[in-house]
N, CA, C and O atoms as CSV, one atom per row, in Angstrom:
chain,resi,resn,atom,element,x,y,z
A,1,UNK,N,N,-40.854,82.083,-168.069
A,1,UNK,CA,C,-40.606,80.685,-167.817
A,1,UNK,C,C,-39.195,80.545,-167.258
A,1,UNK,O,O,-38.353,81.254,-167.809
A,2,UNK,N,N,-38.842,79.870,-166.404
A,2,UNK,CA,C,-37.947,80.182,-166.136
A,2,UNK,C,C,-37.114,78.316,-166.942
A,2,UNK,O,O,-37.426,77.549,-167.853
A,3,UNK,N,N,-35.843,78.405,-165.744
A,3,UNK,CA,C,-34.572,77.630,-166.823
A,3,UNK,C,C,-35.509,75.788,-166.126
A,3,UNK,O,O,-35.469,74.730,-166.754
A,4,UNK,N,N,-36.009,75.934,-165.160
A,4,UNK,CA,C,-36.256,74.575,-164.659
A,4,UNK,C,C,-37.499,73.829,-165.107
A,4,UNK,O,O,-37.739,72.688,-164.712
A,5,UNK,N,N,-38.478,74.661,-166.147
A,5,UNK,CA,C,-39.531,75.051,-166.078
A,5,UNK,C,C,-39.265,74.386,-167.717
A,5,UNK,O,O,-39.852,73.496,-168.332
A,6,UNK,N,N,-38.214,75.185,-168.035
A,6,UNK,CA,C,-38.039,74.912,-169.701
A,6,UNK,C,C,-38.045,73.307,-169.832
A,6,UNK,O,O,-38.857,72.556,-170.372
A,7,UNK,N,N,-36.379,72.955,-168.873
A,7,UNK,CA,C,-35.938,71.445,-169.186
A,7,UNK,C,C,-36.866,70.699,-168.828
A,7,UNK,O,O,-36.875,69.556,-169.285
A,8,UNK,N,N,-37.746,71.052,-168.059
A,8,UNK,CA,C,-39.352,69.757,-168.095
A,8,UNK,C,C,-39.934,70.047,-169.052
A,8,UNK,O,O,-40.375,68.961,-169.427
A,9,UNK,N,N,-40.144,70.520,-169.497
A,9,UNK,CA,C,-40.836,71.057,-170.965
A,9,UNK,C,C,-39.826,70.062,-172.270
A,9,UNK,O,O,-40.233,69.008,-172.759
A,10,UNK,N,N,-38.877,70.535,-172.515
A,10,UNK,CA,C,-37.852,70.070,-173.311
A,10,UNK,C,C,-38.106,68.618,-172.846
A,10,UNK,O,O,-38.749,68.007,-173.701
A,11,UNK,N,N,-37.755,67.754,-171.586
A,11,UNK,CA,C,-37.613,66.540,-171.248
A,11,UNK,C,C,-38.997,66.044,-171.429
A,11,UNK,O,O,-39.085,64.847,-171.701
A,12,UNK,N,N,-40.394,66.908,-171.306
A,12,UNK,CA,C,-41.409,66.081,-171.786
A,12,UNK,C,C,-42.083,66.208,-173.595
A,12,UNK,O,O,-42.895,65.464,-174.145
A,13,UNK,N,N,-41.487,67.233,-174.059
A,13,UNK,CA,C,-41.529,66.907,-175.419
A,13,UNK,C,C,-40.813,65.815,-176.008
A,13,UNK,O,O,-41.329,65.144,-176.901
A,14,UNK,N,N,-39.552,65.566,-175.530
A,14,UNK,CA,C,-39.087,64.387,-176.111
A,14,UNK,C,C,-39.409,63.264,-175.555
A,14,UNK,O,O,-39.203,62.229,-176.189
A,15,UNK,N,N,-39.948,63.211,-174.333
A,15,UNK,CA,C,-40.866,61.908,-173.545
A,15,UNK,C,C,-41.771,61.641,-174.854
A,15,UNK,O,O,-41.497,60.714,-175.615
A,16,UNK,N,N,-43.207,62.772,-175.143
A,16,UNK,CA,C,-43.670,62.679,-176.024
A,16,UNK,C,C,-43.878,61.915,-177.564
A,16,UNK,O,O,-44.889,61.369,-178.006
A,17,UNK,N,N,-42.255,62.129,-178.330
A,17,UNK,CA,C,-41.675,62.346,-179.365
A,17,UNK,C,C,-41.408,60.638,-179.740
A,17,UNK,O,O,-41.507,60.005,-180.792
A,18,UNK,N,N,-41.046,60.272,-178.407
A,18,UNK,CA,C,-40.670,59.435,-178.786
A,18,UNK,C,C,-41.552,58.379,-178.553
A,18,UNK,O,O,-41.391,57.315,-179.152
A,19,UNK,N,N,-42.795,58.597,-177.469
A,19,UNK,CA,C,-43.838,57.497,-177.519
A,19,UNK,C,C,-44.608,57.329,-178.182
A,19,UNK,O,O,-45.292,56.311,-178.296
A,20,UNK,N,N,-44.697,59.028,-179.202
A,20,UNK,CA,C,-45.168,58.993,-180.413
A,20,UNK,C,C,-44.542,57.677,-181.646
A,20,UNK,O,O,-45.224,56.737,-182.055
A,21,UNK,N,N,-43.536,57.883,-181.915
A,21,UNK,CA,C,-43.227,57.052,-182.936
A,21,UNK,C,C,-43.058,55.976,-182.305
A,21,UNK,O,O,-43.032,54.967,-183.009
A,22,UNK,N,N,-42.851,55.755,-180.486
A,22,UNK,CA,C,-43.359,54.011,-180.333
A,22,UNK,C,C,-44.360,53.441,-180.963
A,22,UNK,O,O,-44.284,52.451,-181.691
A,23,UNK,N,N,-45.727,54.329,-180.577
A,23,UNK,CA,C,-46.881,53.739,-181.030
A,23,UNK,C,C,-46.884,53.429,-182.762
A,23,UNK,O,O,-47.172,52.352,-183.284
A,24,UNK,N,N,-46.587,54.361,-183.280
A,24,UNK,CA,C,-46.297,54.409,-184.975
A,24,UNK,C,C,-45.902,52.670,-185.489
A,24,UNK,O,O,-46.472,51.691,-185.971
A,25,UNK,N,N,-44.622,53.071,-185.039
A,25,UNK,CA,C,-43.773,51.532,-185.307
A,25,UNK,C,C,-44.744,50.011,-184.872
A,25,UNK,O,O,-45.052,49.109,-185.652
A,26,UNK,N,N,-45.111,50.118,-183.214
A,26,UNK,CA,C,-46.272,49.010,-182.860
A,26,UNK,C,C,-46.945,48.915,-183.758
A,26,UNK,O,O,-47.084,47.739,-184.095
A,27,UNK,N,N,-47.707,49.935,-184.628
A,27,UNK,CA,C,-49.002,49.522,-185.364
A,27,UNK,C,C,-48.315,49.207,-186.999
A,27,UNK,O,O,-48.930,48.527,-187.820
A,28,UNK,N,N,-47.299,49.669,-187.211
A,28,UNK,CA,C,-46.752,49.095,-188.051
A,28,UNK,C,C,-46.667,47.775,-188.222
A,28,UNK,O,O,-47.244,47.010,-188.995
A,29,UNK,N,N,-45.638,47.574,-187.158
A,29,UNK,CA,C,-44.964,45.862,-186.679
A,29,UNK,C,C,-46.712,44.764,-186.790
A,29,UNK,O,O,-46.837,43.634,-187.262
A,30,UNK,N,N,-47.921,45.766,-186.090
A,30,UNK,CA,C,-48.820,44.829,-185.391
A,30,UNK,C,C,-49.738,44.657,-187.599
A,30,UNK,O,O,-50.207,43.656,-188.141
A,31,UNK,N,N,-49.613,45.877,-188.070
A,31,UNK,CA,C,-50.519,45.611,-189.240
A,31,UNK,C,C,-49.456,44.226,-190.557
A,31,UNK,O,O,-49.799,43.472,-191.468
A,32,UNK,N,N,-48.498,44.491,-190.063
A,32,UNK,CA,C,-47.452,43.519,-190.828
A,32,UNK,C,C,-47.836,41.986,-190.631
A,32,UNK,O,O,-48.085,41.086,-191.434
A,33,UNK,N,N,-47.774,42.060,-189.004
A,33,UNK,CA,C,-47.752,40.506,-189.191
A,33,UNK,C,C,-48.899,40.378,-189.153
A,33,UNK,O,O,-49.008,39.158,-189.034
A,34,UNK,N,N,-50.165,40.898,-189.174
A,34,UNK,CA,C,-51.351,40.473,-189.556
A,34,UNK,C,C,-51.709,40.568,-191.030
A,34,UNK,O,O,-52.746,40.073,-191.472
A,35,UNK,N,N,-50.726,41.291,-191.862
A,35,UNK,CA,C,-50.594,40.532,-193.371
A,35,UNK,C,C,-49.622,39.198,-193.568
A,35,UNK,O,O,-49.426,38.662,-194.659
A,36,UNK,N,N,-49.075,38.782,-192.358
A,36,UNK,CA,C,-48.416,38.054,-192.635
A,36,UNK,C,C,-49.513,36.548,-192.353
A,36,UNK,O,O,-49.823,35.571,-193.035
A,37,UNK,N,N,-49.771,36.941,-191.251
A,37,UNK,CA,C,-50.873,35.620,-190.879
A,37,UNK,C,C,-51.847,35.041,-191.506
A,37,UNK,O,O,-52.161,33.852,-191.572
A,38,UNK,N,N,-52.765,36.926,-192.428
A,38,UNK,CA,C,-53.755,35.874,-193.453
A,38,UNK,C,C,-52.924,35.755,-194.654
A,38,UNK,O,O,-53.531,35.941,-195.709
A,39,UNK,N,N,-51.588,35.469,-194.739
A,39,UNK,CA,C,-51.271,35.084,-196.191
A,39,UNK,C,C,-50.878,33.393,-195.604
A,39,UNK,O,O,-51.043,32.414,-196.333
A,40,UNK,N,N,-50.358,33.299,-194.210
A,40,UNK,CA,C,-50.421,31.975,-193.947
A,40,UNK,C,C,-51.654,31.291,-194.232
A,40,UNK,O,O,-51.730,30.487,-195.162
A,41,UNK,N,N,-52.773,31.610,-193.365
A,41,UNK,CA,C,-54.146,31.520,-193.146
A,41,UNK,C,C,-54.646,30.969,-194.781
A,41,UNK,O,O,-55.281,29.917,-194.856
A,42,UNK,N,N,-54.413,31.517,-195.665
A,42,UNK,CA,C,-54.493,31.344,-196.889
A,42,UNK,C,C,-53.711,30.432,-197.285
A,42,UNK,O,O,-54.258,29.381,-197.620
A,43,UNK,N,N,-52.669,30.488,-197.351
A,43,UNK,CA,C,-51.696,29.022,-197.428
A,43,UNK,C,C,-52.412,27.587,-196.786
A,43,UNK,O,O,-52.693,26.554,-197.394
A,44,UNK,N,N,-52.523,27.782,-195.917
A,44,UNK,CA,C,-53.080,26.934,-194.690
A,44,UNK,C,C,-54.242,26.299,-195.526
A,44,UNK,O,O,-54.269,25.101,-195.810
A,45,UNK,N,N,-55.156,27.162,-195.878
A,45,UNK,CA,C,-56.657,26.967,-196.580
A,45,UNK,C,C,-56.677,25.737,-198.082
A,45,UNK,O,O,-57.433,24.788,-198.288
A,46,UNK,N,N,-55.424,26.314,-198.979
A,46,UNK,CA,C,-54.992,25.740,-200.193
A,46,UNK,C,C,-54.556,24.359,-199.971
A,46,UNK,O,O,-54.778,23.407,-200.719
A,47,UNK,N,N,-53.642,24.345,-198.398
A,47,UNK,CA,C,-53.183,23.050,-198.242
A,47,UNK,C,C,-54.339,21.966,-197.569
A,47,UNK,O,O,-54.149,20.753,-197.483
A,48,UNK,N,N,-55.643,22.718,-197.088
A,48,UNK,CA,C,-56.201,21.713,-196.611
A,48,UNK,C,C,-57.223,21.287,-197.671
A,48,UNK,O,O,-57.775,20.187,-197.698
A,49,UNK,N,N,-57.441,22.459,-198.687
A,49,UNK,CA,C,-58.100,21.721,-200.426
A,49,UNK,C,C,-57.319,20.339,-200.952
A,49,UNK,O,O,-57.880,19.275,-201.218
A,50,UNK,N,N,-55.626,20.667,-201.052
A,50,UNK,CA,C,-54.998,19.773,-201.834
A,50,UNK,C,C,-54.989,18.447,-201.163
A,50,UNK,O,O,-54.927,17.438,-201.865
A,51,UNK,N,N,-55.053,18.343,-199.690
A,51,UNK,CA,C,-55.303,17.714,-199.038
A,51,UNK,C,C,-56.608,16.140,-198.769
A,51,UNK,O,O,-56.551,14.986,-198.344
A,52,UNK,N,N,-57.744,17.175,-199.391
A,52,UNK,CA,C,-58.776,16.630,-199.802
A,52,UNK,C,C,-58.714,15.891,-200.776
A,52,UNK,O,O,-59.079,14.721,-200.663
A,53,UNK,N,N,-58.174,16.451,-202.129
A,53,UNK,CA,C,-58.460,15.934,-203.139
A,53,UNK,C,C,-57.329,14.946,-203.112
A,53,UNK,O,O,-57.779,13.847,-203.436
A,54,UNK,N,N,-55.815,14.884,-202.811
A,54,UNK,CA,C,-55.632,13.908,-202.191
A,54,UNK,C,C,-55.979,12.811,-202.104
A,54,UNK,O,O,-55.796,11.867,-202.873
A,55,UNK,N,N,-56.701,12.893,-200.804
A,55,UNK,CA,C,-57.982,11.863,-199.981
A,55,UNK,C,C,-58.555,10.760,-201.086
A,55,UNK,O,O,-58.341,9.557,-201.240
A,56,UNK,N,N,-59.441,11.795,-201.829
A,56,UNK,CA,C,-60.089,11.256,-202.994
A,56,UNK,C,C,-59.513,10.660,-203.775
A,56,UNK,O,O,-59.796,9.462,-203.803
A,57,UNK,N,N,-58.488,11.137,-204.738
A,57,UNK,CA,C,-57.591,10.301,-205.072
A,57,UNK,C,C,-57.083,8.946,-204.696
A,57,UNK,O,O,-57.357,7.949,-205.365
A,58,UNK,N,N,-56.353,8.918,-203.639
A,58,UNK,CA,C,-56.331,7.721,-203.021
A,58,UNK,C,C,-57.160,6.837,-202.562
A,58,UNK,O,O,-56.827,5.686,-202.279
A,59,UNK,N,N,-58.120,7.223,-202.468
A,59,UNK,CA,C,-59.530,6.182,-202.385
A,59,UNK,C,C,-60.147,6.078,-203.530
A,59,UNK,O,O,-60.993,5.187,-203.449
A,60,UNK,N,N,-60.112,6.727,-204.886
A,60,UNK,CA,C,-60.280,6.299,-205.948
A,60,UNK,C,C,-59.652,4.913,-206.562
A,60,UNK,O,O,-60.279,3.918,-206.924
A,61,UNK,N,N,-58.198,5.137,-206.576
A,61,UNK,CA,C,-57.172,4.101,-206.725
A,61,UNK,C,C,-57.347,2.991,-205.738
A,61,UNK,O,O,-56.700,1.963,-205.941
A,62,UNK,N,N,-57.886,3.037,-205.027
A,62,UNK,CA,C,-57.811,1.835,-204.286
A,62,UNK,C,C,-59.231,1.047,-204.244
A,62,UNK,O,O,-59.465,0.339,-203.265
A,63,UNK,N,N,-60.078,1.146,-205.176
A,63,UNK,CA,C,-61.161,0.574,-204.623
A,63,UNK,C,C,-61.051,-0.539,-205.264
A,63,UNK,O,O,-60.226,-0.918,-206.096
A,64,UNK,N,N,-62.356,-1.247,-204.600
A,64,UNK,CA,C,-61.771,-3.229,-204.760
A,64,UNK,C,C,-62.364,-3.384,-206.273
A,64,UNK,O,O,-61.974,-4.413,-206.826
A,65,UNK,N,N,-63.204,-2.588,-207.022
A,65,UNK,CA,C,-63.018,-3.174,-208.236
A,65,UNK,C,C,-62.132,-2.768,-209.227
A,65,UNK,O,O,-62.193,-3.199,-210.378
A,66,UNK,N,N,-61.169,-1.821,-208.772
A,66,UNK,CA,C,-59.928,-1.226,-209.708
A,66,UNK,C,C,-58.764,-2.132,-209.750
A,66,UNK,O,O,-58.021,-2.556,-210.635
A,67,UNK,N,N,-58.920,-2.335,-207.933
A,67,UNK,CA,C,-57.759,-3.508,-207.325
A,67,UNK,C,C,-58.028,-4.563,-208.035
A,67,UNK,O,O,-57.042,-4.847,-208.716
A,68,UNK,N,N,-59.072,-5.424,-208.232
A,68,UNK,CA,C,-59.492,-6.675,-208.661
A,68,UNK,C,C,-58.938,-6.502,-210.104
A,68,UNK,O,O,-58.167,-7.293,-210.647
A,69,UNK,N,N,-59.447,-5.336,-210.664
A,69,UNK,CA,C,-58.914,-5.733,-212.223
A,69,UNK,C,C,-57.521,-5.173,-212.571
A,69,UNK,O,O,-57.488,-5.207,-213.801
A,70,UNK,N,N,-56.619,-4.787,-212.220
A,70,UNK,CA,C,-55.401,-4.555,-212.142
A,70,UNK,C,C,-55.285,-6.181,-212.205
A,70,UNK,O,O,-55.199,-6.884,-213.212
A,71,UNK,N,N,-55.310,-6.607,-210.716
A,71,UNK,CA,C,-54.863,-8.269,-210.167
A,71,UNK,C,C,-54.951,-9.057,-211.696
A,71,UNK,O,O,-54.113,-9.780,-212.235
A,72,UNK,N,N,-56.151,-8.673,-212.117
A,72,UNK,CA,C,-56.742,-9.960,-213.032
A,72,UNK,C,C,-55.420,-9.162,-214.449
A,72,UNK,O,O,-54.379,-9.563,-214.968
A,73,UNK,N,N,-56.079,-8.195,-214.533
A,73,UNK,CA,C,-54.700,-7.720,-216.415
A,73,UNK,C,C,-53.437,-7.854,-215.946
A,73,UNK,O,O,-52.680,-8.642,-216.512
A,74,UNK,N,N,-52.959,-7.021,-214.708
A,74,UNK,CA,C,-51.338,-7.211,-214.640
A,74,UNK,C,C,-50.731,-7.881,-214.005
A,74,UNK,O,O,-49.513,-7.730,-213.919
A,75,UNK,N,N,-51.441,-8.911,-213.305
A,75,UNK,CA,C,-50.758,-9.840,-212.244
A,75,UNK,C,C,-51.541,-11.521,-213.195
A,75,UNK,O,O,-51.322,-12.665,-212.796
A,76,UNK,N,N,-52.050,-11.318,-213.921
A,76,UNK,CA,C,-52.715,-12.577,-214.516
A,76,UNK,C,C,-53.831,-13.368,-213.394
A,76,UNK,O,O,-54.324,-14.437,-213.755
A,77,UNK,N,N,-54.069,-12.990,-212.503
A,77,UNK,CA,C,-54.951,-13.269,-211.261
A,77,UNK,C,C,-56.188,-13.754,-211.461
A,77,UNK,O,O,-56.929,-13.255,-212.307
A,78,UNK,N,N,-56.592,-14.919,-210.599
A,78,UNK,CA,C,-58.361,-15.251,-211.051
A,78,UNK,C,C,-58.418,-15.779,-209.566
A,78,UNK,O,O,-57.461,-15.855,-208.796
A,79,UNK,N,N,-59.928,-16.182,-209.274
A,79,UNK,CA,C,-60.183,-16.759,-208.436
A,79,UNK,C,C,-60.200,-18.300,-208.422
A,79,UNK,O,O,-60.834,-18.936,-209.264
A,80,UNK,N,N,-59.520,-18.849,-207.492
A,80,UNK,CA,C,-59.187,-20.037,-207.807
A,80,UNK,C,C,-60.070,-21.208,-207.613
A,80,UNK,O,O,-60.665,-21.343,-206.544
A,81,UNK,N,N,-60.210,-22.158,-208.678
A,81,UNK,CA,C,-61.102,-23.314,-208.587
A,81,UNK,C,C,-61.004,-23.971,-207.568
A,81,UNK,O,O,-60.128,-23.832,-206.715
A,82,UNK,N,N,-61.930,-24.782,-207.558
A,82,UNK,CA,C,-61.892,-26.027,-206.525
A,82,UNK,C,C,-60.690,-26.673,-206.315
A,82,UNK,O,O,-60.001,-26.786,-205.301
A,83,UNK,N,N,-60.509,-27.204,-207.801
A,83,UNK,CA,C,-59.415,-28.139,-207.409
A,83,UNK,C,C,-57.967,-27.306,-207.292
A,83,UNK,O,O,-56.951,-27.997,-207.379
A,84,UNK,N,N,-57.842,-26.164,-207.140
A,84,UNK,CA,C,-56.525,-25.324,-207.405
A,84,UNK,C,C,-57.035,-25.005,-205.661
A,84,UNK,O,O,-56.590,-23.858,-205.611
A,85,UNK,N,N,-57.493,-25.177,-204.601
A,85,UNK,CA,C,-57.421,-24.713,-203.611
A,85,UNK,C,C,-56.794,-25.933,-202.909
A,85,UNK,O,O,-56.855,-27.070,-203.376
A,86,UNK,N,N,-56.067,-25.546,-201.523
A,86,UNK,CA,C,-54.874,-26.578,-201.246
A,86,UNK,C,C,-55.816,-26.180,-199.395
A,86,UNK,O,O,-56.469,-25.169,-199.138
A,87,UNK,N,N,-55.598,-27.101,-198.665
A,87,UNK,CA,C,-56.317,-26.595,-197.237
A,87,UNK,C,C,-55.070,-27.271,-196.515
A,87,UNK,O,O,-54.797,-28.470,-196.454
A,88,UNK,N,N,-54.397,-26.202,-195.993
A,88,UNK,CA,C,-53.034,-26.595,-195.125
A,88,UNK,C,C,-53.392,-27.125,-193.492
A,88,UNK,O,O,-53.698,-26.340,-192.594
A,89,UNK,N,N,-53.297,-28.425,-193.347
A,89,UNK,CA,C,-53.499,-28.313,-191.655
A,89,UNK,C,C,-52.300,-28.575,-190.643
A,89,UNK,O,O,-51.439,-29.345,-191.070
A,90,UNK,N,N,-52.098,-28.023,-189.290
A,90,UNK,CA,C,-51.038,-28.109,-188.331
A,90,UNK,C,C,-50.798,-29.257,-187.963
A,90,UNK,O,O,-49.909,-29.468,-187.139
């Protein structure tokens, strides 16, 4: 072998060497953030449960016969008689 013969040899083992551990590191980097994504993905999932129930919640609390009787125990509220209605004109 001679000396010119070697340093391509030498210069393509370390060509090699090192696209070797490129690829290494890529699939590293690439398996990482795809644990990173389904732990978002999962996050993501929990927030669109709490989300729901939420929902429900707030449309529990608000319905017109919860509203009505709140009005009537903590506001002293009734529907008003005849003669307690006033008709404003312009």
């Amino acid at each position: 072998m001679t000396r010119g013969q070697l340093v391509v040899l030498l210069i393509l083992t370390f060509g090699l060497l090192i696209t070797a551990t490129g690829v290494v590191y890529s699939k590293y980097a690439s398996r990482k953030n795809f644990v990173a994504l389904q732990l978002l993905r999962a996050e993501r999932d929990a927030m669109e449960v709490e989300w729901g129930r939420l929902q429900l919640e707030q449309s529990t609390w608000a319905t017109h016969a919860r509203v009505e009787k709140m009005a009537r125990q903590r506001l002293k509220m009734h529907i008003p008689t005849a003669e307690e209605v006033v008709v404003v004109k312009p």
